[in-house]
C-alpha positions as CSV (number, residue, x, y, z in Angstrom):
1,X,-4.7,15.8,-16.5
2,X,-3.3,16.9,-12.9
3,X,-2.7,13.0,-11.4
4,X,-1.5,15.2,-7.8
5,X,-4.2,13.1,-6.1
6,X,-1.8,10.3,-6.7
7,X,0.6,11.8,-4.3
8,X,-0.8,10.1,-1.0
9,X,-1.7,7.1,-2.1
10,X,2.5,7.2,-3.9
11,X,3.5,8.3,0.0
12,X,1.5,5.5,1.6
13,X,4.6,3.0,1.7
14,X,8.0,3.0,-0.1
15,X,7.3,-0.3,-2.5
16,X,4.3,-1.1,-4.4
17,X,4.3,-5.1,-4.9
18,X,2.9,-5.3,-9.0
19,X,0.8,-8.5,-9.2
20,X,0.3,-10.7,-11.9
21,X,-2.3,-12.8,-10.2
22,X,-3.5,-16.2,-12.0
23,X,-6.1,-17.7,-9.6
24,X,-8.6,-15.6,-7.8
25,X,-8.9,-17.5,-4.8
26,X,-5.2,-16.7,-3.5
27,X,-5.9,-12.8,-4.6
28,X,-7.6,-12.0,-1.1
29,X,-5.1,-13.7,1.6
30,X,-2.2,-12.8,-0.5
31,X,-3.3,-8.8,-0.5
32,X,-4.3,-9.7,3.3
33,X,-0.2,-10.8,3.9
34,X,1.1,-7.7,2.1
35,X,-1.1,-5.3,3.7
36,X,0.1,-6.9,7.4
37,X,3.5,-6.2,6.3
38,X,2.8,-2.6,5.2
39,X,2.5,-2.4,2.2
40,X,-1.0,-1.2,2.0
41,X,-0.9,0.1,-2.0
42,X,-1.6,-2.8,-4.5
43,X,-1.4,-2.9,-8.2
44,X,-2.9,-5.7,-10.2
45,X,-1.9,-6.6,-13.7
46,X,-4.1,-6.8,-16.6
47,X,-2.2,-9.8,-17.4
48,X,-4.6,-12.8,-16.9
49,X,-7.6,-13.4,-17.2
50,X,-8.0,-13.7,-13.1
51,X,-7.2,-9.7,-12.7
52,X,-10.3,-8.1,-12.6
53,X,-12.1,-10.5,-10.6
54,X,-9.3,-10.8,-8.3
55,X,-9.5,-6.6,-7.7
56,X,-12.7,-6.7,-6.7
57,X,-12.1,-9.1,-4.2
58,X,-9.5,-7.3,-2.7
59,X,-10.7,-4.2,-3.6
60,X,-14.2,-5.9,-1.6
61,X,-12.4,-8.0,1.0
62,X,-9.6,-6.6,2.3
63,X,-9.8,-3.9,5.0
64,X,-6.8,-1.1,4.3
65,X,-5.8,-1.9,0.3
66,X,-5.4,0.5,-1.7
67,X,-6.0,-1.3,-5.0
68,X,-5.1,-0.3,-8.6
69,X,-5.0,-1.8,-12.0
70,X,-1.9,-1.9,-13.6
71,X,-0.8,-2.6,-17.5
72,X,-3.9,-0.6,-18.6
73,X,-3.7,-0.1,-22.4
74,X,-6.9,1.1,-23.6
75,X,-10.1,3.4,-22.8
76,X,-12.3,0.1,-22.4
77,X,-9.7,-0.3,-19.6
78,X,-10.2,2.1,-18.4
79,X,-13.7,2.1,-18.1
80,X,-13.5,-1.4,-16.2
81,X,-11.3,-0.2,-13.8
82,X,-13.7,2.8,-12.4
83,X,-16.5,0.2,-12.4
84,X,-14.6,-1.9,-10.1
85,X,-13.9,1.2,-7.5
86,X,-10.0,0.2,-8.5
87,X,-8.1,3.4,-6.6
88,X,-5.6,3.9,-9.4
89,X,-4.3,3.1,-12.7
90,X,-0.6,2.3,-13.8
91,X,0.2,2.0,-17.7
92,X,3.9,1.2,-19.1
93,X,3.5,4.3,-21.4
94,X,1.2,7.4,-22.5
95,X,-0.2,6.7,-25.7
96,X,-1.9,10.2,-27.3
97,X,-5.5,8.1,-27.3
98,X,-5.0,6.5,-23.6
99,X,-4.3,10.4,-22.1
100,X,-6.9,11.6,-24.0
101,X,-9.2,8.7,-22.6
102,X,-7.7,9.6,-19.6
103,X,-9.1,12.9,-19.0
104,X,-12.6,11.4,-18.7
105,X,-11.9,8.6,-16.4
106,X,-12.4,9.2,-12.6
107,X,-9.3,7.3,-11.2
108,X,-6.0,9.0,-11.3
109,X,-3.3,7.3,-13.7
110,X,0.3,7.0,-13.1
111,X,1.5,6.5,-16.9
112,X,5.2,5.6,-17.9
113,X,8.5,7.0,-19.4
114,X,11.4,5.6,-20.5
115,X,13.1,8.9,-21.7
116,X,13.1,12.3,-21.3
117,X,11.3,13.2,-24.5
118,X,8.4,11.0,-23.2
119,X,8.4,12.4,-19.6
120,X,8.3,16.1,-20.8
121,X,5.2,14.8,-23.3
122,X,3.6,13.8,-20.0
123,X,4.7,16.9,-18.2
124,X,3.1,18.9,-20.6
125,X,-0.3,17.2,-20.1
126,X,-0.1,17.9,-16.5
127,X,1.6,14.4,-15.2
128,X,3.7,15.2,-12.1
129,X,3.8,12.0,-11.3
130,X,5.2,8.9,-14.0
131,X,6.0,5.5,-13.9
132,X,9.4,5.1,-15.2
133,X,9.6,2.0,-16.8
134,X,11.4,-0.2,-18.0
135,X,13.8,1.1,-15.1
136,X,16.7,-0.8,-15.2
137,X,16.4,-1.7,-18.9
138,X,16.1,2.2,-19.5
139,X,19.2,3.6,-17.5
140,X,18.7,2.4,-13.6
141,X,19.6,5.0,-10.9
142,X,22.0,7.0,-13.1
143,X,19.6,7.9,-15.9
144,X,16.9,9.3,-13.7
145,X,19.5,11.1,-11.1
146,X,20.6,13.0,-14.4
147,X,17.1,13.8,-15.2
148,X,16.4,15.1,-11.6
149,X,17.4,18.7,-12.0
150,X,15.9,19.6,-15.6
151,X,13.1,18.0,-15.1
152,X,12.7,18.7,-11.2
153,X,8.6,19.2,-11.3
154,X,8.5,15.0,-12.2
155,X,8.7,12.6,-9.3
156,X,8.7,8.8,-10.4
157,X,7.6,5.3,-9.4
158,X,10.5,3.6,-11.2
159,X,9.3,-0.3,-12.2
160,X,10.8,-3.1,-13.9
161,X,14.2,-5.0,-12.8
162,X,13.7,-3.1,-9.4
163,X,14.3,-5.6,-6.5
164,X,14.8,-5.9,-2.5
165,X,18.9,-5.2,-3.6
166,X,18.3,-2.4,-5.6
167,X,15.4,-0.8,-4.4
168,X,17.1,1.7,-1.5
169,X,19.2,3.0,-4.2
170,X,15.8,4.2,-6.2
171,X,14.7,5.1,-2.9
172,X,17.4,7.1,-2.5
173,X,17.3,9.4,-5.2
174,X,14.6,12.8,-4.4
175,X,13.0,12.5,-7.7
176,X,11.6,8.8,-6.8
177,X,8.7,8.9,-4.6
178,X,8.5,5.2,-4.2
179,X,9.2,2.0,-6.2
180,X,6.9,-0.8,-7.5
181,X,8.5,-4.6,-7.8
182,X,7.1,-8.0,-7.4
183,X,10.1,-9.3,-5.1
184,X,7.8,-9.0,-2.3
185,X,5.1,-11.9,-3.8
186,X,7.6,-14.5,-5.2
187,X,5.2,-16.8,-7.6
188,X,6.7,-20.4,-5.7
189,X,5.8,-18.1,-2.5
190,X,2.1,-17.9,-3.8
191,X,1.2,-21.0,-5.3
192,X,2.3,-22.6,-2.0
193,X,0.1,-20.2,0.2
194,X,3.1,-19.4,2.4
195,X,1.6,-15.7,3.2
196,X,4.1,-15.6,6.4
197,X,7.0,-15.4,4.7
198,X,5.1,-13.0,1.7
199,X,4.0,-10.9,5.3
200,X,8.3,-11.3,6.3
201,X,9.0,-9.9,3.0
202,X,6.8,-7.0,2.8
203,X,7.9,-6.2,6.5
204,X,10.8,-5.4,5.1
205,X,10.0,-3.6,2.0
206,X,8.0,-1.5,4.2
207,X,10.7,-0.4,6.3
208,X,13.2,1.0,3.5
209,X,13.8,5.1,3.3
210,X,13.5,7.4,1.3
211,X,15.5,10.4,0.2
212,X,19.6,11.1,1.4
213,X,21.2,10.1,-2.0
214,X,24.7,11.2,-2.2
């Protein structure tokens, strides 16, 4: 599987804000107040029971998302996310039966790593680009900075502990092509419909670098 047409939607902005949306009706004007901010590339959890419906309404309703599923574990997954017209797919890992399931499905996956062993497994099905994840849990900045020169053809999206303090170091590193957190939807933030300061906080997401690590 050659995921390379993940590359622009990756480049589109340097954060992806991961969602774990519980009511559909705040899906739509919260996607609206990220995509004013910038950040224009969405994923959506398969972590409630809200999640599909909520990514075809954004997917439906708002004008410049790029909308994926994320946590997808299974073929039947999958499936559900191509019906939908989701633009991407995001798992935590790369099961043998999810990339073979992969190799059928129309939308692009970004599957996950935690070590090397698993990110060379995914190199050698044709993965250039990974989720690594979990990424502070699993070594933060230093772990993937050592894996950028023997593993140089991998770029990552790393996910999981990465926040508005730690996210420019990611950034920083040349074998991270953007970051995913949810610091940029804070849940009190949600359930009180205060999409201004969601918009304030994905303004500045938005505006973080990339590259120059020393």
């Amino acid at each position: 599987m050659d995921n390379s047409a993940l590359e622009p939607i990756l480049l589109t902005a340097p954060v992806i804000p991961v969602l774990i949306v519980d009511d559909v009706a705040s899906a739509v004007p919260l996607a609206r107040a990220l995509v004013a901010g910038g950040l224009k590339v969405l994923e959506i959890t398969l972590r409630t029971d809200a999640a599909l419906d909520a990514t075809k309404a954004i997917i439906d309703q708002v004008d410049g998302a790029i909308t994926g599923l994320g946590t997808v574990l299974t073929k039947d997954q999958m499936e559900q996310a191509a019906k939908i017209g989701a633009a991407f797919m995001v798992s935590p890992g790369g099961s043998p039966n999810l990339l073979d399931a992969a190799e059928n499905c129309p939308v692009p996956l970004l599957p996950g790593a935690a070590t090397a062993g698993e990110a060379m497994t995914l190199l050698e099905r044709g993965y250039l680009f990974q989720k690594f994840f979990p990424a502070e849990q699993a070594g933060g900045t230093a772990y993937l900075k050592a894996l950028s020169s023997p593993l140089s053809a991998i770029r990552f999206c790393p996910t999981g502990g990465v926040s508005s303090g730690n996210a420019g170091n990611y950034l920083a590193l040349d074998n991270v092509i953007c970051v995913g957190g949810s610091w940029v939807a804070p849940a009190e933030a949600v359930r009180a419909g205060d999409w201004a300061h969601i918009e304030e906080l994905a303004r500045g997401a938005a505006a973080l670098g990339r590259g120059a690590a020393s």
